[in-house]
C-alpha positions as CSV (number, residue, x, y, z in Angstrom):
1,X,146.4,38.5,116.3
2,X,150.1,37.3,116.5
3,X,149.2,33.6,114.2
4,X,148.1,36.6,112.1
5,X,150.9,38.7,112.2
6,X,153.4,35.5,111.5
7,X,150.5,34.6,108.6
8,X,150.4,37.5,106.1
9,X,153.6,38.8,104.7
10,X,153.9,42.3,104.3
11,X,153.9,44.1,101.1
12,X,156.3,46.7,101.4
13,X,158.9,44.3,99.6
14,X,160.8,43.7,103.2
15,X,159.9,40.3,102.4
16,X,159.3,39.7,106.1
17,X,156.0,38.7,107.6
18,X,154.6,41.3,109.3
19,X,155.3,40.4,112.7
20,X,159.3,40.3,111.7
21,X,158.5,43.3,109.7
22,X,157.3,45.1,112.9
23,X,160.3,44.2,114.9
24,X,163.1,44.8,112.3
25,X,161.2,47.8,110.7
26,X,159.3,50.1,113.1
27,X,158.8,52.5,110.9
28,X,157.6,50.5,108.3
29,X,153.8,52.4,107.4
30,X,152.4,49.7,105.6
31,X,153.1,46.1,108.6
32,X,152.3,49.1,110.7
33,X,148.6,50.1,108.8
34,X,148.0,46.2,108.2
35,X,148.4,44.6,111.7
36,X,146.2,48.2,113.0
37,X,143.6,46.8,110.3
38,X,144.3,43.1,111.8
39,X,143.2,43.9,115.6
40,X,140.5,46.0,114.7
41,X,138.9,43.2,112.6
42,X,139.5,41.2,115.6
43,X,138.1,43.4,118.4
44,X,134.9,44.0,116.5
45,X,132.2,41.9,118.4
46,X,130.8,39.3,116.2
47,X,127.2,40.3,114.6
48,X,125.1,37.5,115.8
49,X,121.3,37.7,115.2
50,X,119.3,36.3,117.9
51,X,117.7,32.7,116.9
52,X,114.4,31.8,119.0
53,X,114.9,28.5,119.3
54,X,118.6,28.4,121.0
55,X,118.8,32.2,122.6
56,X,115.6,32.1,124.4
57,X,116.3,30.8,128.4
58,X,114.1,27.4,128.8
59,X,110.8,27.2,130.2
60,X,110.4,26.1,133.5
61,X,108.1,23.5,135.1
62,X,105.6,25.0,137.1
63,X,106.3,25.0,140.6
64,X,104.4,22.2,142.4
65,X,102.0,23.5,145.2
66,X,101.9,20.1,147.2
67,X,104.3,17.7,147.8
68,X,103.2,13.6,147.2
69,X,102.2,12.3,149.8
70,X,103.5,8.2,150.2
């Protein structure tokens, strides 16, 4: 979240990034709704759609019921 903070510059004309814009202006409503916007994007879980062939566990060999003999 904080290479994205230092990234994206805000847009309230401060001029700062929004990480700056967040230390040197608190108050500020728009670094403040932006970086919000930022960690939520980045807490969302990613939407992955199971794939048979790699999210399945592998099949096992069948378990042997005698042991070679020599």
């Amino acid at each position: 979240a904080l290479h994205k903070f230092n990234a994206e510059s805000c847009t309230c004309g401060c001029k700062f990034t929004l990480a700056q814009c967040r230390i040197y202006d608190p108050g500020c409503q728009t670094s403040q709704k932006r970086t919000a916007q930022i960690v939520k994007e980045l807490a969302k879980p990613e939407t992955k759609q199971p794939s048979k062939e790699t999210d399945t566990a592998p099949a096992l060999p069948p378990a042997a019921t005698e042991l070679p003999r020599p």
